[in-house]
Structures are given as C-alpha cells and as structure tokens.
C-alpha positions as CSV (number, residue, x, y, z in Angstrom):
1,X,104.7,97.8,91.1
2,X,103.7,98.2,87.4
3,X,101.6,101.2,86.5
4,X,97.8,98.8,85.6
5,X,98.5,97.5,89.3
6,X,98.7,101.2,90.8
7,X,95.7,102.0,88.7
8,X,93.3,99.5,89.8
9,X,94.2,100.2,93.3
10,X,94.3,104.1,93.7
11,X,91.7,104.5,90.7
12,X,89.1,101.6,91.0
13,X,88.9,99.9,94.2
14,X,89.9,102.6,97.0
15,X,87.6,105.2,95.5
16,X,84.7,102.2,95.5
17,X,85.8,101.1,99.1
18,X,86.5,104.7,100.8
19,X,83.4,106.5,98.9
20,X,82.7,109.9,100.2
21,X,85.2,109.2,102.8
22,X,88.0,109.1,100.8
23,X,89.9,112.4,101.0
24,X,90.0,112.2,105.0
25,X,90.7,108.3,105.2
26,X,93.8,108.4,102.4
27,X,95.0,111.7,104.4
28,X,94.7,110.3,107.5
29,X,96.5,106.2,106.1
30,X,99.4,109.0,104.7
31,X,100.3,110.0,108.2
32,X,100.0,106.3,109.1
33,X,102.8,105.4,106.5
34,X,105.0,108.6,107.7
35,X,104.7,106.6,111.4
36,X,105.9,103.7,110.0
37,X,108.7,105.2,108.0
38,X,110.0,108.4,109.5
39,X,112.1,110.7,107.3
40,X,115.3,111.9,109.0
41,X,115.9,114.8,105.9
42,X,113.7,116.6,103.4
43,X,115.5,114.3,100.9
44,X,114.6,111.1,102.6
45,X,110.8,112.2,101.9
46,X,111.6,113.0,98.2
47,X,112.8,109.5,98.0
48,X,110.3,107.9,99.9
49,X,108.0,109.5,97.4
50,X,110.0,108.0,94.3
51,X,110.0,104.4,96.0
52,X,106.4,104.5,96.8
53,X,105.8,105.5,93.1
54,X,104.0,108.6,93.9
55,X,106.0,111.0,91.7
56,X,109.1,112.7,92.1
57,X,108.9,115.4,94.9
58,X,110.4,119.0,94.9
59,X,110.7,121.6,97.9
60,X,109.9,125.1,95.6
61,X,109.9,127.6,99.1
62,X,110.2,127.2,102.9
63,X,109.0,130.6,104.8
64,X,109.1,130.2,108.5
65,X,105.9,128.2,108.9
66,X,105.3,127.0,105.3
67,X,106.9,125.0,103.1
68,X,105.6,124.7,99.5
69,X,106.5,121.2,97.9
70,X,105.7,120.2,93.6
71,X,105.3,116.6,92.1
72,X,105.0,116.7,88.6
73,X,102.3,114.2,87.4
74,X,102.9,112.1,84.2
75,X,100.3,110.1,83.1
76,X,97.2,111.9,81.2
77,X,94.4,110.1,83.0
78,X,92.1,111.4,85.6
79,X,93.8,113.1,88.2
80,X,94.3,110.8,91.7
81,X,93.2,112.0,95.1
82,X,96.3,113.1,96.5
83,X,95.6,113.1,99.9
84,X,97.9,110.1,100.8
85,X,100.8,111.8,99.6
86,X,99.2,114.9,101.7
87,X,99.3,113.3,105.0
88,X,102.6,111.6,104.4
89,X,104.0,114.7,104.0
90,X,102.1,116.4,107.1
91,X,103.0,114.0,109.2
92,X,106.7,113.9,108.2
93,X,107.1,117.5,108.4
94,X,105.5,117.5,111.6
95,X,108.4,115.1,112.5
96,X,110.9,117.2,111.3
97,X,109.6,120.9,113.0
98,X,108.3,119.2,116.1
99,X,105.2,121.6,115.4
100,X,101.6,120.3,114.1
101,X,101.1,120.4,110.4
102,X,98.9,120.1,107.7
103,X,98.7,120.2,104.1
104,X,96.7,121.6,100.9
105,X,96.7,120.4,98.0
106,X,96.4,122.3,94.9
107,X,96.1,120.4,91.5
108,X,97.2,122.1,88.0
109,X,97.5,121.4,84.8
110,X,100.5,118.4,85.3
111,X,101.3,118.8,88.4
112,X,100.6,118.9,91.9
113,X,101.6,121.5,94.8
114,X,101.8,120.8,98.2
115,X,101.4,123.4,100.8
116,X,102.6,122.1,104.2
117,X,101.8,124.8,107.0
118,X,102.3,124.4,111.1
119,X,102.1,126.5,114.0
C-alpha cells in the first residue's frame, strides 16, 4: 500500500466515519485483526506490524505483568490514532500469556510506546 493510500484511509475517512467513536472502535477492529492472525512469537507481532505498514515494533522491557513495546514514527504529519495498533497488540499478548490485557498508549516526540499490562 503506498503511503497517500494509508493517508486517506487512517487520516481522512476513518476519523470522518468513526467520529468521537474512534479510539474505542479502532482498538476494539485491532483485537479483531489479532483474531484473524494470531502471533505464535513476540517476533511474529513485530512483523505483523512491518507488513501491515504500521511501523517497525520494538519490545524495550517485560516485568512480570507488563511489557513495554516502541514504534518509531516517520512521517512529520499529524500524529495517527494508534489505537488499532493498541488492540492488536492487547489481543496478541493476551494470546500469548493466556491472561486479559490491555494497552496505553503514550505518544512522544517520534515515536510511540506501547504499554501492554494483564492480570
């Protein structure tokens, strides 16, 4: 997918379609992808995450009931709701503990972290 066809989809028409729903429909479509292709390894979700053109995905820390991931963001525009990628990632590592999860997003300056908690 070229980058002005990713634009006018996560930028123009899902924002205009979604409206103040947004956040919890795109996190909630996330875990719908993750369904529909389950990760076996951490590195099948990094990879997921290249192929989908989301960014490329890094595990920075795992504690015993947190894992912190970091995408880097490239392009200068307006920063994307990232709560697809959040889900995706929920639902994945949810897969992968066998424990429910969920996951924060916290945006800086160029790039994006992750925080992926369960019980």
């Amino acid at each position: 997918m070229n980058d002005f066809n990713y634009i006018l989809l996560r930028e123009t028409l899902l924002p205009a379609l979604l409206g103040t729903e947004e956040a919890d429909i795109l996190y909630w479509g996330g875990k719908r992808i993750a369904r529909t292709y389950p990760a076996e390894t951490l590195e099948d979700i990094s990879s997921f995450f290249e192929k989908a053109g989301w960014g490329n995905l890094a595990l920075n820390s795992e504690k015993r009931k947190e894992m912190q991931f970091e995408m880097d963001v490239a392009r200068e525009e307006k920063p994307l709701d990232r709560h697809l990628e959040a889900g995706f990632l929920a639902e994945q590592i949810e897969r992968l503990k066998g424990k429910t999860a969920e996951t924060y997003i916290t945006e800086k300056r160029k790039r994006v972290v992750f925080q992926v908690q369960w019980d």
